[in-house]
BAPA-76043 format. One record per atom (N, C-alpha, C): residue in three letters; x, y, z. Coordinates in steps of 0.05 Angstrom, whole numbers, plus 32768, in hexadecimal, padded with zeros to 4 digits. Example, Ala and Ser with C-alpha at 12.3 -4.5 7.8 and 13.67 -1.06 7.14 Angstrom:
! residues 2
ala81087F8E809C
ala80F67FA6809C
ala81087FBE809C
ser81017FD3808E
ser81117FEB808F
ser81028001809D
END
This chain:
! residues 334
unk836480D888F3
unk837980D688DD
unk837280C088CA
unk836D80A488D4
unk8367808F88CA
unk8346809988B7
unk834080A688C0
unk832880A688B5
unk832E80BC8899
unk833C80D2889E
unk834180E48884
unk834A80D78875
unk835A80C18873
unk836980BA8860
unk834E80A5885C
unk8343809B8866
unk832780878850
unk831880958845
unk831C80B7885C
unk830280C5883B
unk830E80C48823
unk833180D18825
unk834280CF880B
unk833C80B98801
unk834080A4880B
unk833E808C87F4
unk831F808A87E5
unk8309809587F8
unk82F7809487EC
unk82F380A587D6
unk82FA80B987D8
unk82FD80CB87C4
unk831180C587AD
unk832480B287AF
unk833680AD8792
unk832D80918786
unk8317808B8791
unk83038070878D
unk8300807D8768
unk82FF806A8759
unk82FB806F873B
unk82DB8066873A
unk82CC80758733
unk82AC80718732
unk82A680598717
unk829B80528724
unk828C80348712
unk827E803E86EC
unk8281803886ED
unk827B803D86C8
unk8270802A86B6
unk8251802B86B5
unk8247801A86A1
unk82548011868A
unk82527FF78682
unk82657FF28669
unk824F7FF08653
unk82527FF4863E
unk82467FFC862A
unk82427FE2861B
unk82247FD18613
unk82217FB9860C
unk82357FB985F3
unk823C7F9C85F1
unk82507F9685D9
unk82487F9E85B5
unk822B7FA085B7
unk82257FAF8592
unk82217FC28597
unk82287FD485A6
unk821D7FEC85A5
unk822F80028593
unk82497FF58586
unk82567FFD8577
unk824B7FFC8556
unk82457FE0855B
unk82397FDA8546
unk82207FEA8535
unk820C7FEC8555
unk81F37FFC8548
unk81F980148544
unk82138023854B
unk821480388546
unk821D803C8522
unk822D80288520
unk823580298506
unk8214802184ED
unk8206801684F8
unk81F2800C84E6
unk81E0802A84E3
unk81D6803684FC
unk81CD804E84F7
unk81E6806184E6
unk81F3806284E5
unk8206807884D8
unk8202807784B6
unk8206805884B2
unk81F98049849C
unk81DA8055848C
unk81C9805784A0
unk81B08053849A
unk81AF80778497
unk81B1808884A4
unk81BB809F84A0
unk81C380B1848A
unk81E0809B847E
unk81E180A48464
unk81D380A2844A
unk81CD80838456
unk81B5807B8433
unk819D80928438
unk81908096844C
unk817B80A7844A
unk818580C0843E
unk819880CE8446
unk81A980E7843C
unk81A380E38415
unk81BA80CC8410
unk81B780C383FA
unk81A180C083EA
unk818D80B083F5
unk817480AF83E9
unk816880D183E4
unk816580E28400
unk815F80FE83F1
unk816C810783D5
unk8183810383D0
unk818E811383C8
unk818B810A83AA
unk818B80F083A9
unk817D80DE838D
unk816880F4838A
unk815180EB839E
unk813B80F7839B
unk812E81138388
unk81458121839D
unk814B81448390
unk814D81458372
unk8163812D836B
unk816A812F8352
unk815A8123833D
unk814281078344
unk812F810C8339
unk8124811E8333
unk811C812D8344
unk8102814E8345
unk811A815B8331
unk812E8159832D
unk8138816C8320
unk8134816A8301
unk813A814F8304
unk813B814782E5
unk811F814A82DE
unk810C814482E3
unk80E4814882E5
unk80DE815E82E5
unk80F1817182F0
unk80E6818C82E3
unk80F5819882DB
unk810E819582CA
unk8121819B82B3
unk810A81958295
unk8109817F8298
unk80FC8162827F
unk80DD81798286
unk80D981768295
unk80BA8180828F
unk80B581A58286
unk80C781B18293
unk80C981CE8281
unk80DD81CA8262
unk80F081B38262
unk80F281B48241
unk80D581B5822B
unk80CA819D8237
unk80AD8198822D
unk809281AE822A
unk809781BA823F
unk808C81D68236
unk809181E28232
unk80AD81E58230
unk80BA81FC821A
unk80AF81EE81FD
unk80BB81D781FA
unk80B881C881E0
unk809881CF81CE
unk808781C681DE
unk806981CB81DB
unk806981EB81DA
unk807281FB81DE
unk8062821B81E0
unk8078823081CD
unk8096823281D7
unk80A8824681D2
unk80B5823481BA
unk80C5821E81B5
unk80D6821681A8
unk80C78201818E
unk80DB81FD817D
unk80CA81EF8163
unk80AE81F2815E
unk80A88208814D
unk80908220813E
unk8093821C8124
unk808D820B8116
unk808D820D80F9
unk808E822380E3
unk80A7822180E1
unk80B2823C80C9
unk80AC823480B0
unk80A7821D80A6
unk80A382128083
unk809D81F98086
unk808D81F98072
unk807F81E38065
unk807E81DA8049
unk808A81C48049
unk809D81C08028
unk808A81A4801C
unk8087819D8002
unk808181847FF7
unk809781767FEC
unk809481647FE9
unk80A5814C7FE1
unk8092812F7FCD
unk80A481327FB8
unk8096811C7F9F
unk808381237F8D
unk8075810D7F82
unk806A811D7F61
unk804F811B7F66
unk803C812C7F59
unk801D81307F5E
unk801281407F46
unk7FFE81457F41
unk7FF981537F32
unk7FEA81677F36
unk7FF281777F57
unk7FED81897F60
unk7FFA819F7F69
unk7FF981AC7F6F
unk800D81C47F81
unk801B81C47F94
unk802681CC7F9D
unk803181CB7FB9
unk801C81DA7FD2
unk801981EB7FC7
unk800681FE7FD6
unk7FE781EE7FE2
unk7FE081E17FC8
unk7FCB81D37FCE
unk7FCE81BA7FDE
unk7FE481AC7FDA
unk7FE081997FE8
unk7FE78195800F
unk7FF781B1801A
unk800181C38033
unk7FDE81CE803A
unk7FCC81DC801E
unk7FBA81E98032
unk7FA781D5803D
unk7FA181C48027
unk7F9881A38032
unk7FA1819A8045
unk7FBC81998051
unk7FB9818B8063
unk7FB781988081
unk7FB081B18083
unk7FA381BE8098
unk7FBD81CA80AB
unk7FD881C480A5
unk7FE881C880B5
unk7FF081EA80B1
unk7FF881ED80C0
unk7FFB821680C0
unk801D821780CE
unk801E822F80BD
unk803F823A80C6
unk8032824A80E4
unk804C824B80FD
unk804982508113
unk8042823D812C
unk803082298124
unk8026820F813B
unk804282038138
unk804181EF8150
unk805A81E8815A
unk805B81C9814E
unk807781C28143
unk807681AF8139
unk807981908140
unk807881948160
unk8071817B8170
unk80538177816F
unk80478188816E
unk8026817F8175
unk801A817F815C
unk8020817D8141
unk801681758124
unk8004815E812B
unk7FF6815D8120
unk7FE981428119
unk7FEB81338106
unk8006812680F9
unk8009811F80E8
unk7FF8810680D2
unk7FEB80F380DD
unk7FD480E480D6
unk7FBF80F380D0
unk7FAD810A80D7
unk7F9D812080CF
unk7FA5812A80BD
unk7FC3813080B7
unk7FC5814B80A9
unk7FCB81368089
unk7FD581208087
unk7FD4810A8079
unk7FBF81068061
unk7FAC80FA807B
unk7F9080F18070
unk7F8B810A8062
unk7F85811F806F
unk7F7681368066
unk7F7A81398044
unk7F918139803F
unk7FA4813A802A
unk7F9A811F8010
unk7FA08107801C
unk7F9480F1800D
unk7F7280F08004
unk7F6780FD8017
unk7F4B8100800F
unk7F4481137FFD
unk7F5481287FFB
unk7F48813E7FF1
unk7F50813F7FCE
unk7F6C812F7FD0
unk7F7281267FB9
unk7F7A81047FB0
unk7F69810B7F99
unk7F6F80EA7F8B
unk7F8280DE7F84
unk7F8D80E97F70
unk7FA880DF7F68
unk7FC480E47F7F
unk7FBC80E97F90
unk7FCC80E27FB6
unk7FCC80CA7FBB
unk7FE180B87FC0
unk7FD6809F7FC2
unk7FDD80A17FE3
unk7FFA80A77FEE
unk7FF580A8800B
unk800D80BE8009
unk800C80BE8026
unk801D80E2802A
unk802980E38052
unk804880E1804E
unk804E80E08064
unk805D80F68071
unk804F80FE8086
unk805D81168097
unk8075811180A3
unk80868124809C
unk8099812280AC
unk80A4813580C1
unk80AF813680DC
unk80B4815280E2
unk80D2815A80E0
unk80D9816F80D5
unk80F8816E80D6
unk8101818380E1
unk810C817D80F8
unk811B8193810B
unk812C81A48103
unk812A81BD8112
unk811881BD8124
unk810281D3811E
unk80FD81D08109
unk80DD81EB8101
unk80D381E880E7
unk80D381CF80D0
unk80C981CF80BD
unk80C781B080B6
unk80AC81AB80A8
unk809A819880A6
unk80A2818E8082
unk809A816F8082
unk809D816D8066
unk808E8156805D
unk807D815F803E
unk806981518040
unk8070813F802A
unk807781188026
unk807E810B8016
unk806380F98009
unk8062810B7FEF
unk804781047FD7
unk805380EC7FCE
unk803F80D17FD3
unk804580C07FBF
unk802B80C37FAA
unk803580C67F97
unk801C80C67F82
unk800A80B37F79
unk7FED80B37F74
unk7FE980987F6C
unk7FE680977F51
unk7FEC80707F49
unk7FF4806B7F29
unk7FD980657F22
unk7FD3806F7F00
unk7FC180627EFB
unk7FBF80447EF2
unk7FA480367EF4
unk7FA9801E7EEF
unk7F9780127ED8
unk7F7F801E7ED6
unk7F7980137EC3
unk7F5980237EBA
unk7F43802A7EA0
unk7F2B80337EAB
unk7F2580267EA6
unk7F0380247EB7
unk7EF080187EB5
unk7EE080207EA6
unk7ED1800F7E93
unk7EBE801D7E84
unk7E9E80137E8B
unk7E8680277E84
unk7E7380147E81
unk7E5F802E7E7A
unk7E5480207E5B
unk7E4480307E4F
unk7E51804D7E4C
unk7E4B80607E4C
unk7E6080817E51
unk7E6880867E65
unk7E6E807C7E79
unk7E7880817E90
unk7E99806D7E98
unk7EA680847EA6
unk7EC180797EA1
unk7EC7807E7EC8
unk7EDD80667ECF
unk7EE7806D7EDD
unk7F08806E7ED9
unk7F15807A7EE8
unk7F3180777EE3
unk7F3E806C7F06
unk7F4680537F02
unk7F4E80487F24
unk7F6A80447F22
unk7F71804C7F3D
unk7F98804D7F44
unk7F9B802D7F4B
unk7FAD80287F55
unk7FB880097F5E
unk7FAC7FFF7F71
unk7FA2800F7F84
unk7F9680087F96
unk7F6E80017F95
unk7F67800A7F80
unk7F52800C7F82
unk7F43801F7F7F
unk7F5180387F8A
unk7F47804F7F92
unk7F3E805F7F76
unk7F2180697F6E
unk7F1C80767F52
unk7F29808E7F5B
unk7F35809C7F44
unk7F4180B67F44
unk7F3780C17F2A
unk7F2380B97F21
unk7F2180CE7F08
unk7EFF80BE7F01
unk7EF280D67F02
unk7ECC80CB7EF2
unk7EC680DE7EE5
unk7EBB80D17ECD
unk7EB180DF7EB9
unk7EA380D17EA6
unk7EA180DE7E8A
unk7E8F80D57E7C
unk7E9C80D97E5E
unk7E9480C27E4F
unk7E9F80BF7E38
unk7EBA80C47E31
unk7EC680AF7E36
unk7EEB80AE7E40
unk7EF380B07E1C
unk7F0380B77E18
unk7F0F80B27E00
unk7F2A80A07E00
unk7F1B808B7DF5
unk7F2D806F7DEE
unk7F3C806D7DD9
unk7F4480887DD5
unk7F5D80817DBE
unk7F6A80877DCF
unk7F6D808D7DE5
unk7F85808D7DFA
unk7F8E80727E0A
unk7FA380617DFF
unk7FB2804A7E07
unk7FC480447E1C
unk7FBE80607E26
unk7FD980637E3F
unk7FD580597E58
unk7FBD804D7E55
unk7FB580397E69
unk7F9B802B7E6A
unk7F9C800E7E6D
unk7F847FF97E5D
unk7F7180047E63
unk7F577FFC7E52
unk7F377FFF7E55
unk7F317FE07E64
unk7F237FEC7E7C
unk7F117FCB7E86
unk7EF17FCB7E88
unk7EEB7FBB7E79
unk7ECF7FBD7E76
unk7EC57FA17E88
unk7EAD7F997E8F
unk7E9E7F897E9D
unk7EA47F8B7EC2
unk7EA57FA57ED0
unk7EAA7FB17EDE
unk7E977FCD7EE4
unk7E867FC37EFC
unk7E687FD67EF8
unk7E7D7FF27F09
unk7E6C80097EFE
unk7E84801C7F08
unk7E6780387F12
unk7E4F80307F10
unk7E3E803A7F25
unk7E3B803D7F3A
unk7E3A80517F4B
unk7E36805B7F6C
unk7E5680627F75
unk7E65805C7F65
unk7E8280697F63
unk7E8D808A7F65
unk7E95808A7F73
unk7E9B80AA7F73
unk7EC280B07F75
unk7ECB80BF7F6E
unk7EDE80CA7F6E
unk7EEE80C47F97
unk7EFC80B67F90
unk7F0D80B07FAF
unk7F0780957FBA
unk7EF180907FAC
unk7EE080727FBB
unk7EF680607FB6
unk7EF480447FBC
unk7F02802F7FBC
unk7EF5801A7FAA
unk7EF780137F90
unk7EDF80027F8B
unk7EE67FE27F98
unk7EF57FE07FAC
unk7EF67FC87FB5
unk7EE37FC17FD4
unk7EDE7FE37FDD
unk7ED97FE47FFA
unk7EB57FE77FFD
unk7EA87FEB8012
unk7E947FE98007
unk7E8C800A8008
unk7E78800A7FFC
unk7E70801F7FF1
unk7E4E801C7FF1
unk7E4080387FFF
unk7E24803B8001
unk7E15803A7FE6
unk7E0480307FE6
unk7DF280337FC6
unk7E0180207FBA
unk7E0E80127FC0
unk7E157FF97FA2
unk7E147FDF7FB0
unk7E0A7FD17FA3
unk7DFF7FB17FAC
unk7E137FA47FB1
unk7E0F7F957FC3
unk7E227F7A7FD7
unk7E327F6D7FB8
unk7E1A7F627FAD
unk7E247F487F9B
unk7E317F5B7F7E
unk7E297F817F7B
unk7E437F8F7F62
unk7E5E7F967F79
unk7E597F967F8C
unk7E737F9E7FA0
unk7E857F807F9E
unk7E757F677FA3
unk7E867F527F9E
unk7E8F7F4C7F7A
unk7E7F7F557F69
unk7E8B7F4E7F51
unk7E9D7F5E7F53
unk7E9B7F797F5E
unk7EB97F917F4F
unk7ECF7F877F60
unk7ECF7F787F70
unk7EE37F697F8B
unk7EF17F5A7F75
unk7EE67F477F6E
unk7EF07F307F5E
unk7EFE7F377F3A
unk7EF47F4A7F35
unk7EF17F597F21
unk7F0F7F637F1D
unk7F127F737F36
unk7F2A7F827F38
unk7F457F777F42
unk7F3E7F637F50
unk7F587F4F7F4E
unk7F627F3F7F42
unk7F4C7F3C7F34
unk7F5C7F317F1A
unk7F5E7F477F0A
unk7F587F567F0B
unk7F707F6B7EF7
unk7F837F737F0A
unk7F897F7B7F20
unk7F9D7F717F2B
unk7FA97F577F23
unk7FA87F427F2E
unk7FB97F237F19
unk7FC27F327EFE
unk7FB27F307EEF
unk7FC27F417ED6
unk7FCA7F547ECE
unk7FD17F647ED8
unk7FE47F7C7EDB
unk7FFF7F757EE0
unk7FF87F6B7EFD
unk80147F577EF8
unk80287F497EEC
unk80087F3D7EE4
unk801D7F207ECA
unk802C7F327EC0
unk80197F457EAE
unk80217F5B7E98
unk80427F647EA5
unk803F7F747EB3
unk805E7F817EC7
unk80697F6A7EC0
unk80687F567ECA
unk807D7F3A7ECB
unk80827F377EB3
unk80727F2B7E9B
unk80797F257E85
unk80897F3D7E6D
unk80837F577E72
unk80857F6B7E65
unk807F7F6A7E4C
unk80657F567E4E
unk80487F5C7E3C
unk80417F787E30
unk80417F7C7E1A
unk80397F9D7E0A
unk80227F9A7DFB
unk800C7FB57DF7
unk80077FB07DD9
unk7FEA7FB37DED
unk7FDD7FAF7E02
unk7FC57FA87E14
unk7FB57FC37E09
unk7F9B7FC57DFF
unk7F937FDB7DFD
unk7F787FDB7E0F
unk7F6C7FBC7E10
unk7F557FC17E2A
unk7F537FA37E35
unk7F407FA47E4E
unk7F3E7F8F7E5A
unk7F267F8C7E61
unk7F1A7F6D7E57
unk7EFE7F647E58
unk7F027F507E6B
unk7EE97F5E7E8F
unk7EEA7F4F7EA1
unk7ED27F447EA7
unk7EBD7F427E8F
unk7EA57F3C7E90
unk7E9E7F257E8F
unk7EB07F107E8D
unk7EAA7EF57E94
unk7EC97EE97EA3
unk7EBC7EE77EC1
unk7ED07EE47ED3
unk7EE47EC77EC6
unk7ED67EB97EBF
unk7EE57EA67EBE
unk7EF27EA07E9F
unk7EF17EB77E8D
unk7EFF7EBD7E75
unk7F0C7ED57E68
unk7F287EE47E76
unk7F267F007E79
unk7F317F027E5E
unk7F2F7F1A7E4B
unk7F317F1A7E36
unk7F407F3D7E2B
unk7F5E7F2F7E22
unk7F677F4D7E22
unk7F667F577DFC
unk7F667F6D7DFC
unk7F677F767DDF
unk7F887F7C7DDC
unk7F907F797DC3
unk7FAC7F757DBC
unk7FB37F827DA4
unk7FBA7F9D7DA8
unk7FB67FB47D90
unk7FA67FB67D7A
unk7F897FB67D85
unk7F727FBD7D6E
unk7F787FAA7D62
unk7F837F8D7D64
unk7F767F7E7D53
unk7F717F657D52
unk7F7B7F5B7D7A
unk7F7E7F417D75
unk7F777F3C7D93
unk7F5D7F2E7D9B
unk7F567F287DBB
unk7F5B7F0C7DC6
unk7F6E7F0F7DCD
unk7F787F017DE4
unk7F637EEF7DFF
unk7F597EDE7DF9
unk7F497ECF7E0C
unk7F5E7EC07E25
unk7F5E7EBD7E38
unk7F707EB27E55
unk7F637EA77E5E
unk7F4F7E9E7E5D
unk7F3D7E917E71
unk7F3D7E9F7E94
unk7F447E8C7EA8
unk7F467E907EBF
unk7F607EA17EC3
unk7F647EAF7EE0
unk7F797EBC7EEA
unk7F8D7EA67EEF
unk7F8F7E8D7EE5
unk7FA67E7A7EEC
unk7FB97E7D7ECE
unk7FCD7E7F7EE1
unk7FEA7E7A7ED4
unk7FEA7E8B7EBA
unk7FE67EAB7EC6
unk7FDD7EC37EB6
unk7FFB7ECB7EA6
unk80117EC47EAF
unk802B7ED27EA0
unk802E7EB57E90
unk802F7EA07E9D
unk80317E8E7E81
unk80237E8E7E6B
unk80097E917E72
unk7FF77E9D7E56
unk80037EB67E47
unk800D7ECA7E56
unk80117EDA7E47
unk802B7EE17E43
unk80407EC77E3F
unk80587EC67E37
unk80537EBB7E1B
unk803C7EA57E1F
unk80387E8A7E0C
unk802D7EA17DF7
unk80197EB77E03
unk800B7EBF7DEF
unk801B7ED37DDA
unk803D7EE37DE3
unk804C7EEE7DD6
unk805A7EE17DCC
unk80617EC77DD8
unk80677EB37DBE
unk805F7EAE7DA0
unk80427EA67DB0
unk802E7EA47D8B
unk802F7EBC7D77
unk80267ED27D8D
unk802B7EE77D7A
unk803A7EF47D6B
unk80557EEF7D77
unk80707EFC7D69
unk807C7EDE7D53
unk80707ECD7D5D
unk80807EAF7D4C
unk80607EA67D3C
unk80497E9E7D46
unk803F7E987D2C
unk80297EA97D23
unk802E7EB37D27
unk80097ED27D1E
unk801F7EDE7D05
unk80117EE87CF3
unk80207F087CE2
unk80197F207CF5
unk80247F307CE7
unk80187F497CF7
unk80047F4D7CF0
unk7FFA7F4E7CDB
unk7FDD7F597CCE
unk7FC87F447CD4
unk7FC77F317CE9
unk7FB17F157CEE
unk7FA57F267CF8
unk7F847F277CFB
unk7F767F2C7D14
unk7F5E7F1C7D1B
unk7F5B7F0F7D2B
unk7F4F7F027D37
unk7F4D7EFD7D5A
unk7F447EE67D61
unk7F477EDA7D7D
unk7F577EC97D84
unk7F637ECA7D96
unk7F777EAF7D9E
unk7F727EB07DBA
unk7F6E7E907DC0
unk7F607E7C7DD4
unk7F827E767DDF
unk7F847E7D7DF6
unk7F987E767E03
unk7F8E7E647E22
unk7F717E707E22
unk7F6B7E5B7E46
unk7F777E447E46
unk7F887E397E38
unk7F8D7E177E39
unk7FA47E177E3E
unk7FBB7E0C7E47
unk7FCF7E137E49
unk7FE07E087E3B
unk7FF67E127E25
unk80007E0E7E19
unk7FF47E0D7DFA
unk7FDD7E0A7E00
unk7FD37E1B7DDD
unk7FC17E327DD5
unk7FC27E357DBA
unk7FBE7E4A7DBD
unk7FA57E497D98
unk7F927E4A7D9D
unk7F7C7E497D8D
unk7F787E647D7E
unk7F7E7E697D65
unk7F787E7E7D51
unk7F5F7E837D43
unk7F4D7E8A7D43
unk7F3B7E9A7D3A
unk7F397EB27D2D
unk7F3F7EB37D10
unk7F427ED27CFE
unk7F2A7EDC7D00
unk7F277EF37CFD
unk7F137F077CF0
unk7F147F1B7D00
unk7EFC7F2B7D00
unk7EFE7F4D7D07
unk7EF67F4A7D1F
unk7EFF7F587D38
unk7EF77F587D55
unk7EE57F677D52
unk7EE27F7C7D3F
unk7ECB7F957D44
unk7EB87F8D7D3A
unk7EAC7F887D26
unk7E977F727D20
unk7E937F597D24
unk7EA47F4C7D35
unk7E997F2D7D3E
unk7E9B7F1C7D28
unk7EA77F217D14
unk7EA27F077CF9
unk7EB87EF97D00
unk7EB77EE07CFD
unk7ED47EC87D07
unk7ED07EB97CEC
unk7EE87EAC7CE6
unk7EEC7EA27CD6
unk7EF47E807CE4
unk7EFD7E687CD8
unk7F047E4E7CE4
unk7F1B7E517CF8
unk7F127E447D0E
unk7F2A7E477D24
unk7F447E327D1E
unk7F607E3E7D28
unk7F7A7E2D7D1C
unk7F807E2D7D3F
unk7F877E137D3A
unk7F987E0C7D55
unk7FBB7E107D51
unk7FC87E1F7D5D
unk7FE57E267D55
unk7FE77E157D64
unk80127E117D58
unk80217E007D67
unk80237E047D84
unk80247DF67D9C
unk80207DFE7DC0
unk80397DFC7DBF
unk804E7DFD7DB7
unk80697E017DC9
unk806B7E1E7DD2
unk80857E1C7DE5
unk80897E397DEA
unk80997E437DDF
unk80A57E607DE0
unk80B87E637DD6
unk80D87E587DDD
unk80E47E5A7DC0
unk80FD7E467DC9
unk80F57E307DAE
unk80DF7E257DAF
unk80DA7E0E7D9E
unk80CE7E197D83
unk80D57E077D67
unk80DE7E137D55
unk80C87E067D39
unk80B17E007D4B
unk80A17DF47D34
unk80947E0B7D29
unk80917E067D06
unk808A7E1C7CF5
unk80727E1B7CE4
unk805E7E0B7CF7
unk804D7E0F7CE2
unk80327E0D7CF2
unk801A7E167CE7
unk7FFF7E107CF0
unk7FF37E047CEE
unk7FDC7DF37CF3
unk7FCE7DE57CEF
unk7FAA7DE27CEB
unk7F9E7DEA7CD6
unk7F877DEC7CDE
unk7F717DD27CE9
unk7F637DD77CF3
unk7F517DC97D06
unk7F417DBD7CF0
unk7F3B7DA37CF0
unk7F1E7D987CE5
unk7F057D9F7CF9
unk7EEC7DA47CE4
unk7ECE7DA77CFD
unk7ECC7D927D04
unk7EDB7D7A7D06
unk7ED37D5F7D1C
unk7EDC7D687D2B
unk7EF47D727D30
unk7F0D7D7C7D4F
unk7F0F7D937D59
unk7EFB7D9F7D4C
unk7EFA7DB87D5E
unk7EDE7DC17D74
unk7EE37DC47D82
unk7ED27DC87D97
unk7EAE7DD47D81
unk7E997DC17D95
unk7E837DC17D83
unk7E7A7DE37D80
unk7E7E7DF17D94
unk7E7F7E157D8B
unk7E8C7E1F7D6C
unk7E9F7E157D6D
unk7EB17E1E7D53
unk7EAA7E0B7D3E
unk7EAC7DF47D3C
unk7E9C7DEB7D2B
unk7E7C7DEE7D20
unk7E6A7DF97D32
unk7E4C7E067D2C
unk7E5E7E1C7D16
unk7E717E347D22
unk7E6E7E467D1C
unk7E7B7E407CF9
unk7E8C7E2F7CF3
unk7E907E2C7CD5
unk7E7F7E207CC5
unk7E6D7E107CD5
unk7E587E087CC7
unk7E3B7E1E7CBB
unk7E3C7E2E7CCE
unk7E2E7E4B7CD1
unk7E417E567CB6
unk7E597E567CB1
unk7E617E657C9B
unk7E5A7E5E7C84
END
């Protein structure tokens, strides 16, 4: 009896039960954690690849099916066509208008024509192209012997030929400017095959100073220029409506000379004087009458040096003690 009832007790004995270390709650929560970010991280992931090949079939749609060039338009002034200046630049209706070459199709265009000074592509969505002509200005010809060049602002010749006709004033004559081995597009500042180091450096120096005075000119709004003598660098010499040449000496202090020099002219010259006036000095201004076209001079007059504003009225001629021993030979010669 005693004994059935200890099996019972053995049998309502509650069995022993490992207890579960104290983080084990914890690590469960850290994996649960680590679980989701990886979840998460796929799912980023996915949506990378999605966007990467959304973006990448736009792009080949873009490149193959969509934006095909329907028209091709010009824009600004030239003295060419439209047609011509589109077949020049190699671009064709149908190619797609992301993959133009716009720097190619450019140049192509500036090379082929002169009076182009530069030319910018544009693309305008989503299927037509537009081409903006700036034109180039002329600036001035070169002359030498029968041969003429005609050069834009930059340098660049746009016009060669032969025996220019100089009753055309619509833009100066510059003579002492070698204009040999020159061709149509060239740069006479850049270098150029067949023309000598030391005519490449005179047309360098040559041309910037007509550059400097162009300027002045713009600045002063100087009139009346019919040519420009750059044959002695260090005395540039402009003609002043068939009848009166203008000596400047150096490119220094080119608009004050040629404020000083519309001073003299409008305040002490007549209209009908023709001669030379010596302005290299600053603030005076040396008269010399006679014919520019035959070279005959008559006694040089030193005018009053003020500028304008100042109100002295009269001239003064030079004694051959005080005038430079050149001008004095030359009245003695008379």
């Amino acid at each position: 009896m005693n004994e059935t009832k200890r099996k019972r007790k053995t049998r309502r004995a509650k069995p022993v039960v490992n207890q579960p270390p104290a983080n084990h709650s914890a690590a469960r929560t850290a994996n649960a954690k680590r679980r989701k970010r990886r979840r998460h991280g796929r799912y980023i992931l996915h949506y990378i690849l999605l966007v990467v090949f959304v973006l990448a079939a736009g792009i080949a749609l873009s490149l193959t099916v969509f934006f095909h060039v329907d028209g091709i338009s010009v824009s600004g002034d030239s003295p060419y066509t439209d047609q011509e200046i589109i077949d020049a630049s190699g671009l064709q209706l149908g190619e797609n208008l992301l993959r133009i070459d716009k720097e190619k199709a450019a140049q192509a265009i500036v090379s082929q024509f002169p009076y182009i000074q530069s030319v910018t592509v544009q693309r305008n969505f989503p299927s037509r192209i537009i081409l903006e002509i700036t034109q180039a200005k002329k600036l001035g010809v070169l002359l030498q012997d029968n041969q003429y060049l005609v050069i834009g602002e930059t340098g660049k010749v746009l016009e060669k030929g032969t025996n220019y006709d100089t009753n055309d004033t619509s833009i100066p004559i510059i003579v002492g400017v070698e204009v040999d081995g020159y061709e149509v597009g060239d740069f006479i500042t850049e270098e150029k095959e067949g023309v000598e180091e030391q005519q490449k450096a005179l047309n360098q120096e040559g041309f910037v100073m007509f550059q400097y005075l162009v300027k002045a000119i713009q600045d002063t709004g100087f009139t009346g220029i019919s040519s420009i003598d750059l044959s002695d660098k260090l005395n540039m010499k402009l003609k002043y409506e068939d009848r009166l040449i203008l000596e400047l000496g150096s490119e220094a202090d080119l608009s004050a000379k040629l404020k000083f020099a519309n001073y003299v002219i409008q305040n002490k010259l007549e209209e009908a004087d023709e001669g030379w006036l010596d302005l290299s000095i600053s603030k005076e201004a040396w008269f010399t009458p006679g014919d520019i076209h035959t070279g005959q001079q008559g006694s040089q007059i030193l005018l009053p040096g003020e500028h304008a504003g100042n109100s002295s009225e009269t001239s003064s001629e030079i004694s051959t003690e005080s005038l430079p021993e050149e001008s004095a030979n030359l009245e003695d010669n008379e």
